[in-house]
N, C-alpha and C positions, 0 to 999 in steps of 0.2 A: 800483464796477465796473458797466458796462453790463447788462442781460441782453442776450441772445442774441434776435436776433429769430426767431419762429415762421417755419416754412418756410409756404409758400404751400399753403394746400389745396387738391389738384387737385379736380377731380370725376369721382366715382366712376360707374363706371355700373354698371347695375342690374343680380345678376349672373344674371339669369334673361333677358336682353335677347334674347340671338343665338342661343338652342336655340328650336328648330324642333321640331314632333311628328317628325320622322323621324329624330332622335338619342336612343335610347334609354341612361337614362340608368345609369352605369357602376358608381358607388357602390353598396353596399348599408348598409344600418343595420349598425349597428355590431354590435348584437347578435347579429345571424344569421352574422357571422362565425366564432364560436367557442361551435359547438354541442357538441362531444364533449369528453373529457378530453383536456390538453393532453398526457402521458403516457401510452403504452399499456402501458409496464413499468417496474417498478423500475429500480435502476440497482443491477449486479449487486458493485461493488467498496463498497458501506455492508456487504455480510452479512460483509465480512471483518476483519480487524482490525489495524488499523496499529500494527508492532513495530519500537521503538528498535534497532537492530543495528552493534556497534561491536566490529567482526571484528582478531585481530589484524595486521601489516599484510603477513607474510607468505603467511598465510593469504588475506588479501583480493589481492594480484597472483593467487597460485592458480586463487583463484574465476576472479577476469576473466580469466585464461586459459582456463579448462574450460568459461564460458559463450561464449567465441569459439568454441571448439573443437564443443561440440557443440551451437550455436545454439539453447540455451535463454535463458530470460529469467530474471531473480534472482527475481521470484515462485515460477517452479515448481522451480529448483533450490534455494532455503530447504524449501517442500514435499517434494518430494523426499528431501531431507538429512535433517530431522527426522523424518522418518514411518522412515525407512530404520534412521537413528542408535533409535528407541525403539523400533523390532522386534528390533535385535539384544541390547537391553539385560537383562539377568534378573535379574530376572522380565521378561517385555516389557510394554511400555508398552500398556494398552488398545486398539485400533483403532478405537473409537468410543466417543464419550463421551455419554450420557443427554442429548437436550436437555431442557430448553434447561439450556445451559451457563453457569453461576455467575460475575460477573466475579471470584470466590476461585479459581475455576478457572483463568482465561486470566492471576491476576496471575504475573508472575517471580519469585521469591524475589529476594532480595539475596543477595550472597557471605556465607557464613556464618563466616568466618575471614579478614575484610579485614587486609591489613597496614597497620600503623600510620601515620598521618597523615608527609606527607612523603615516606614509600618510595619510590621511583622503579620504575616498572613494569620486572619481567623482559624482557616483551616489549612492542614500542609497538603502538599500537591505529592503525587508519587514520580516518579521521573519520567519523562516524557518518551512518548511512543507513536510511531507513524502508523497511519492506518489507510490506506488506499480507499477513497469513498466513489462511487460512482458522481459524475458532474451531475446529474439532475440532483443528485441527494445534498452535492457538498453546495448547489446554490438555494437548494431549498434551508439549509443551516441556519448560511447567512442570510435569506430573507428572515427567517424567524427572529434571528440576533438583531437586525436593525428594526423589525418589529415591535419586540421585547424592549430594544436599546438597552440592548446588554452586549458585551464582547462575547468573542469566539469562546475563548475558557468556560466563560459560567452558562452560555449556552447550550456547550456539548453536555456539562455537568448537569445540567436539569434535563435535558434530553435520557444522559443514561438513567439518572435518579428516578427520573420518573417510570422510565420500562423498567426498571429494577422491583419499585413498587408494585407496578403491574403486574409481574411478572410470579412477586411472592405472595399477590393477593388470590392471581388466579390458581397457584398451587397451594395454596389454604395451609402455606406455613408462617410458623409464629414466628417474629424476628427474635 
């Protein structure tokens, strides 16, 4: 098989040929580009803490009703729910927790009474969603779940359920 013949080399010209002293020129070195920190702050969503959240699926239409409703966003209505659900609990749940805070602290318990392999769940769960909780909130959860001695799931679930109730008690609508 042939080669390819080489393309014709033009000529190049000099690239300093057509500046003139009265074309100051545009560039700078590279360096003096990027004199200060590329960053002047954190980035405020690393101090929080991303939680697995598998609502059940009644519960979950609820929610996204109540967040149309009162134009919050699922960050501060989790917030909300939990901080609300572990003040009314008794004993209540601490309001601040020692930092810095232990990952023993932020872990969830598991269900401490799972039903046996194959059971089909009472109620279906909706698909699971991450929800970024602040660490004081996400270890006040799990005090309440080891509390309660309930897992993470039915925890978060009576947490929403309950501000959900709350919430259409103090709007004085009928369900």
């Amino acid at each position: 098989m042939p080669r390819n013949p080489k393309p014709p080399q033009r000529q190049q010209a000099e690239p300093f040929e057509n500046l003139t002293n009265e074309q100051p020129q545009k560039a700078e070195p590279q360096s003096a580009r990027r004199t200060g920190p590329r960053r002047v702050r954190a980035v405020r969503w690393t101090k929080l803490v991303p939680t697995m959240v598998y609502l059940y699926s009644d519960i979950d239409d609820r929610l996204t009703n109540a967040l149309e409703d009162t134009g919050l966003g699922p960050q501060e209505a989790f917030e909300l729910a939990i901080n609300t659900y572990c003040d009314a609990l008794q004993p209540p749940i601490p309001a601040a927790f020692p930092e810095p805070i232990s990952k023993a602290d932020l872990s969830l318990p598991r269900d401490p009474n799972p039903p046996p392999p194959g059971t089909p769940r009472e109620r279906p769960a909706a698909p699971g969603a991450t929800v970024r909780l602040a660490r004081n909130t996400r270890a006040r959860l799990a005090a309440a779940c080891r509390q309660e001695q309930m897992g993470g799931m039915a925890g978060l679930n009576d947490a929403i359920e309950a501000w959900l109730d709350e919430l259409d008690l103090a709007q004085g609508r009928p369900e």
